[in-house]
N, C-alpha and C positions, 0 to 999 in steps of 0.2 A: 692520460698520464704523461703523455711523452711533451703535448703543449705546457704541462704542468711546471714540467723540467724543466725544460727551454727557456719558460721564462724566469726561474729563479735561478738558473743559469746564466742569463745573458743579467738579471739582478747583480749576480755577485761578482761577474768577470767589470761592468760596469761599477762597480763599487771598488773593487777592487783597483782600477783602472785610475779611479779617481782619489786614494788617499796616495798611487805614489808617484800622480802627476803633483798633489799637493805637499807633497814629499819633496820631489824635484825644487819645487815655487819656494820652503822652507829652508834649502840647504840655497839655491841662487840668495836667497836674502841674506842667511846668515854668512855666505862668502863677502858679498858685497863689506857688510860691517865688517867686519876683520879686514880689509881691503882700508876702509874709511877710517882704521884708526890715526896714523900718521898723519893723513891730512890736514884730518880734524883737528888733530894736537898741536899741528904746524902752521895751520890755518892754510894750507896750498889749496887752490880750489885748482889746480890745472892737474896734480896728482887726484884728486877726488873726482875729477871729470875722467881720467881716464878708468877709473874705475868704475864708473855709472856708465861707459861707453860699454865695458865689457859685457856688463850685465844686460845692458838693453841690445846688446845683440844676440841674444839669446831667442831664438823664432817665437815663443810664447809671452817673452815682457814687452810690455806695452809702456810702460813709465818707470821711473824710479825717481826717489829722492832723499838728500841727506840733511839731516836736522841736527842741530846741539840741543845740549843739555835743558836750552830753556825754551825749547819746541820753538825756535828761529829756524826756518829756513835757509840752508846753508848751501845747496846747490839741487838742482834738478835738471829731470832730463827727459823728453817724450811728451806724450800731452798731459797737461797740467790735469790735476784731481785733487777730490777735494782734502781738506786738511785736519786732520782727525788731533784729540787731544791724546798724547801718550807717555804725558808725566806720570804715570802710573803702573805703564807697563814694564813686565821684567826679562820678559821672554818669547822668542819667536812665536805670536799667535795672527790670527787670522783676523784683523782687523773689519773689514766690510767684507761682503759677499754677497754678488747679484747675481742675474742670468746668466752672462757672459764674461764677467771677472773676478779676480778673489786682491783685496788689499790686503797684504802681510807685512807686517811691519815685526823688527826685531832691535832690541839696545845696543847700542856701541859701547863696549866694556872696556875697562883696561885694571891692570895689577896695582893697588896704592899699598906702600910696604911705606910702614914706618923710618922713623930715622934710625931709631936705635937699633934694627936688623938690617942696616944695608951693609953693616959688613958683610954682608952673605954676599955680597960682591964679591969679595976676596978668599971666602971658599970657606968662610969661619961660620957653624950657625946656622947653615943650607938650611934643615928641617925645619927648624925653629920660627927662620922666617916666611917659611910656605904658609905655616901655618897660622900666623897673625895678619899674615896678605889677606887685602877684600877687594871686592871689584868694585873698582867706581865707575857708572855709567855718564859718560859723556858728549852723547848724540843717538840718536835712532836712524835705523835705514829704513826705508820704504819700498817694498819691489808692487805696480801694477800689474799682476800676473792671469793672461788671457785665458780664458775655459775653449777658446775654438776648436782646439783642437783635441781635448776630453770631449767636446760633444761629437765631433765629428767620427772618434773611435767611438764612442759608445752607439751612435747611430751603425755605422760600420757591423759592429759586433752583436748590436740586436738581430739586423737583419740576415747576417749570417746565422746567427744561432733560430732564429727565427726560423729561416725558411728550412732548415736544417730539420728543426722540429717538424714542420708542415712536412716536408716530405719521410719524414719518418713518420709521422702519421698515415701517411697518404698509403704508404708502401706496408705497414702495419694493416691499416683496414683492408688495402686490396688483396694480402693473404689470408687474413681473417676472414672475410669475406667468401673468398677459392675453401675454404677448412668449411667452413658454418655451411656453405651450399653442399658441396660432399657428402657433410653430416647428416643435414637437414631434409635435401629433397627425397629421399628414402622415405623419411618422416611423411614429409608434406603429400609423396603419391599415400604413403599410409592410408592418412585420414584423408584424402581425397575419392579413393575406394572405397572404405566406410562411410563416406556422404552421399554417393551415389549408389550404393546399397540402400539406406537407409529410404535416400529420395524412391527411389524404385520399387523398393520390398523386394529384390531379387537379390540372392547370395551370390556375392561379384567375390571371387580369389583375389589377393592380393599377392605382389610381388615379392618374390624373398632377396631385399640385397640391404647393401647400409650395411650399418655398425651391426656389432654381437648383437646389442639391445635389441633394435630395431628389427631383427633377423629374428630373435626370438616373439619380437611382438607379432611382427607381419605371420609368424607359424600359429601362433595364440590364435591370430584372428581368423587363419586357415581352418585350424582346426573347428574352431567354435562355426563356422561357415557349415562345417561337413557334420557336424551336431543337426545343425537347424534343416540340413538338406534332408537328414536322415527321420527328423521329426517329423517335417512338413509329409514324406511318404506316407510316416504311420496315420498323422494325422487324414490324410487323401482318402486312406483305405479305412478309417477308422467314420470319416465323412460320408462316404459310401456306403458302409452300414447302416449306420443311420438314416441315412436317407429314404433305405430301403424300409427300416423300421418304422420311420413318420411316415412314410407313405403308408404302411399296414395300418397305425395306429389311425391315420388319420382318416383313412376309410370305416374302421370301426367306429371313430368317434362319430362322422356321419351320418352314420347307421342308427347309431346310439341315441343319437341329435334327435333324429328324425321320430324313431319311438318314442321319448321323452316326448316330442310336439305333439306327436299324433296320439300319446297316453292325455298329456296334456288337454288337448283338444274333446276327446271323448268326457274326459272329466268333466270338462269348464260345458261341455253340451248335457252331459247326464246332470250335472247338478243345474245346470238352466230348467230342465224337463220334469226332474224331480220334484226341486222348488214350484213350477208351475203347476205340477198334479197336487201337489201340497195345501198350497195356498185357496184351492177350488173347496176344499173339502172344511178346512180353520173357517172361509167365509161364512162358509154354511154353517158351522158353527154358531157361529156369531149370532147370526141372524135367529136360528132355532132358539138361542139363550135369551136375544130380544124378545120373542113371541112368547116364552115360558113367564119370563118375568109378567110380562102384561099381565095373561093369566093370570098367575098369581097374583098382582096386586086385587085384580077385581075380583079374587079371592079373600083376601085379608092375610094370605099368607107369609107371614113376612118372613118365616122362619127361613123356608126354603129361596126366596127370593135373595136372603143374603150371599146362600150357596149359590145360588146361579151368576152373582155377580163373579163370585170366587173364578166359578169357569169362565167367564166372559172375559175380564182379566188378563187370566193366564193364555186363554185364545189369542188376546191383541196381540198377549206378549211372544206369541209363540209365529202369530204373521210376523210381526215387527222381523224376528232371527228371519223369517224366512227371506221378506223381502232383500233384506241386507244380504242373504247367500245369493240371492238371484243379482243383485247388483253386483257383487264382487264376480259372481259366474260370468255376465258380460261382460264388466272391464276385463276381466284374464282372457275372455276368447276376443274381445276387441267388437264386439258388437255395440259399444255403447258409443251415441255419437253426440256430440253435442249441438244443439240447438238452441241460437240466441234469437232476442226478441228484447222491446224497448220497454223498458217498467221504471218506474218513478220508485227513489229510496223510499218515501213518507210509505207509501204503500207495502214495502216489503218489511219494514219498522213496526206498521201494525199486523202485519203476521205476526212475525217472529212476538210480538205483545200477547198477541191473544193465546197462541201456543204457549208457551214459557210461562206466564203469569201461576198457569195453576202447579205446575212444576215447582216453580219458587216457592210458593205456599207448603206444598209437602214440609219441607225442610226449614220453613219459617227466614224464607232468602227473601231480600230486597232486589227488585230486578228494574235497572233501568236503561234506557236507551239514548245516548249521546250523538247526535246527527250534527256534525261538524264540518259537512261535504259541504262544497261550493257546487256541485252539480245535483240537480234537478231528475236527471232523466239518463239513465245508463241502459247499454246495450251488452247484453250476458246472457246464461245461460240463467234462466231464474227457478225453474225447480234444480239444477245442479246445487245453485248456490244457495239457493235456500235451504236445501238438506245437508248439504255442510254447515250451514249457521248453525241450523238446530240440532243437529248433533253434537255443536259444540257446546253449546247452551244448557242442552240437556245431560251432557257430562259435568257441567259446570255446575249446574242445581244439584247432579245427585252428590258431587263429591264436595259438596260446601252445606254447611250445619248453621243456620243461623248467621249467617255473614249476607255477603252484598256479590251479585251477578250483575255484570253490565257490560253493555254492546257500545262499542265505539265506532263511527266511521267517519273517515275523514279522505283525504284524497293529498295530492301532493302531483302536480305536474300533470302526468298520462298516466298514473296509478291512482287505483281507490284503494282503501284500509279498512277489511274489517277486526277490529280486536276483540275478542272475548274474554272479560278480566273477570277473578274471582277469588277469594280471601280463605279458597280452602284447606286440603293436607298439603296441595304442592306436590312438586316432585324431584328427585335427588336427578344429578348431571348422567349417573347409567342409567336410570329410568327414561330417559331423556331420550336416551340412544334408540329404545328398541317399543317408543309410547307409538307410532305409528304403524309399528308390524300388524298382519292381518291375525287374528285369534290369539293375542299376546295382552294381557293386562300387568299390572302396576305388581301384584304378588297374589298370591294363593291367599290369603288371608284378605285381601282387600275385595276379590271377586266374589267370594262367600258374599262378606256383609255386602257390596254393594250393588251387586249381580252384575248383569252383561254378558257379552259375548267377546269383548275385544273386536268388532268388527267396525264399529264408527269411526274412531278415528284414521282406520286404513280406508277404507271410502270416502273420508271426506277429502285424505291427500290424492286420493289417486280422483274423484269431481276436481280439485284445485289444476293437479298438472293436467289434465286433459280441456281445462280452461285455459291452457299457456301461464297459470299463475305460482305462485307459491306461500306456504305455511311453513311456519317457525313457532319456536317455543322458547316464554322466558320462565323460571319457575325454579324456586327454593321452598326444602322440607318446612311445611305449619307457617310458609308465608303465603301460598296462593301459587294458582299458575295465569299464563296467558298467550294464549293463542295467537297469532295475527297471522290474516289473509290479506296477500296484496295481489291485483289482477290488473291489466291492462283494459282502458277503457280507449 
């Protein structure tokens, strides 16, 4: 603000400086002409020279010159300049104007009174003739008037005012400065305590001084300090508690853990043991129903022979749950290991053929196999992987009516692909969620008609990851579903 000043300051005192040096330049000129009437009129140029003498001695005129009526040059004086036309002009103006000079030129005037009012000579008429008097101009002056010494004040006067400014600047900032630090460093330890709080996580007090403000904040932030101190205790004691309660809890859970494994444990053994006293007695089964039947046929009996199949049947079907509990008893107790060996796809293509074929016919299914692999001979677990096929296959025939079952495998990199596609009910995105749980089927209405256990598809995922592999499902409601196994070969 204060540079602001100064300079429109040292503008107007400079401005100012210069209309009444050009003021001065206007009244020398116009003296001059009033000087140059008589001469002119007389023709004296030694009267006209003294009067160009007076004016050029003046420290700022540089030239002068007087002219007649018909812009002749009639006397000069100083160094010659140039010669402007001023038939035209009527009035002290400012002819040229350069860096370092101004040419003013003004008319030599005088009074023309008629004849018929010069009685006003003799004191007859006085007003009368003032006012039909006119001027007739009869030479011009010329004053050369030097700017050296308006620049030299105006340099003068800037830099006065100039520096004038600059130290009223200087001495402005430097109190402002002394005020703003006063104010501020109060402030500045403020939030400097609060940084290293913050950096720390420790409640650091801060200093009470500074302004009211500042004295109120720094208490603000005291107080809120003695807040957090008094938290962090409750909290300490309230951490201690707890501590002492996860420690309890975490001993029972333990405890808890440990019965869970070892009920666990007894389970996944009693139903291994079960299943195997189970399965001794279904064989037998079997077998007695093989022998009756014989008999019978070389009976002619066919009646009862039909019955015997009925139980033969339901025998398979009843190994079949068992085997499945006895698998799933191993994976939960973890006795099931896997064991690879090298087997050619064509050969595992016609398993899964000769199995499946009469599956599909129940249900009037088209069942084919698409061998897409670039490999010949894989290294796997091959009864794992084969009772995962066929358990998907065999969910595939039962839950498809007259459509198409088909096995896909192809390969890609360091992965083989088995897919098992089929054009049956399908199944919705929450069925999706929970089609792998072990004893879990599609709904209560679907198990009825289509029976089961819910136990195949949870054996087939938990054969896949214990292969390192895994199975995914794609499938929407009356379009099909489709299974894919991918394993690392």
């Amino acid at each position: 603000m204060s540079l602001i000043i100064s300079i429109f300051t040292a503008a107007g005192i400079n401005q100012q400086s210069k209309q009444l040096m050009l003021k001065n330049a206007f009244q020398i000129t116009e003296g001059l002409a009033k000087q140059s009437v008589y001469p002119i009129l007389s023709g004296s140029s030694e009267n006209a020279s003294d009067a160009i003498k007076q004016v050029t001695g003046f420290q700022s005129v540089i030239a002068a010159r007087l002219s007649i009526d018909n812009n002749e040059t009639f006397l000069t004086e100083g160094n010659p300049f140039s010669k402007s036309d001023l038939t035209s002009l009527t009035q002290t103006s400012v002819i040229q104007e350069v860096d370092n000079y101004w040419l003013i030129a003004t008319p030599i005037k005088v009074i023309d009174t008629p004849l018929e009012n010069q009685d006003s000579q003799f004191g007859f008429g006085e007003d009368e003739s003032k006012d039909s008097a006119s001027e007739l101009i009869i030479g011009f002056a010329e004053v050369l008037y030097s700017k050296e010494s308006l620049l030299q004040t105006q340099k003068r006067i800037t830099l006065i005012i100039s520096t004038a400014g600059i130290l009223t600047v200087v001495i402005l900032s430097a109190i402002l400065n002394a005020g703003l630090t006063s104010l501020f460093a109060p402030l500045h330890q403020l939030a400097t305590t609060m940084d290293e709080a913050k950096t720390s996580g420790e409640h650091i007090f801060a200093e009470v001084k500074g302004a009211k403000e500042i004295r109120k904040m720094a208490k603000s932030y005291n107080n809120m300090m003695k807040v957090l101190d008094k938290q962090d205790d409750d909290l300490k004691l309230h951490r201690d508690t707890l501590e002492k309660q996860v420690e309890i809890r975490t001993k029972e859970l333990i405890l808890a853990r440990d019965t869970a494994l070892s009920a666990s444990r007894h389970k996944s053994e009693f139903m291994a043991n079960i299943s195997h006293e189970l399965r001794t007695p279904i064989q037998s089964i079997i077998g007695y129903s093989e022998i009756v039947v014989e008999e019978l046929e070389l009976e002619g009996n066919f009646d009862l022979i039909e019955d015997m199949d009925k139980v033969a049947r339901n025998a398979q079907r009843l190994l079949s749950l068992i085997n499945s509990l006895l698998d799933l008893a191993k994976i939960e107790a973890g006795h099931l290991d896997v064991h690879n060996s090298t087997f050619t796809l064509t050969e595992l293509a016609a398993t899964l053929s000769d199995t499946i074929a009469p599956l599909a016919k129940q249900n009037n299914n088209i069942f084919i196999v698409h061998n897409e692999c670039d490999l010949n001979e894989v290294t796997l677990d091959k009864d794992k992987l084969e009772q995962a096929l066929l358990n998907l296959l065999s969910n595939a025939c039962k839950f498809t009516d007259e459509g198409h079952v088909s096995l896909t495998i192809s390969n890609e990199k360091s992965l083989i692909r088995f897919s098992v596609k089929d054009s049956g009910i399908g199944l919705d995105p929450e069925q999706q969620q929970y089609i792998f749980d072990a004893f879990r089927q599609v709904d209560g209405s679907q198990s009825r008609k289509f029976g089961g256990t819910g136990l195949g598809l949870a054996i087939t995922k938990r054969f896949i990851e214990l292969m390192k592999g895994q199975i995914y499902v794609k499938s929407n409601i009356n379009e099909g579903a489709e299974f894919t196994i991918e394993l690392k070969v």
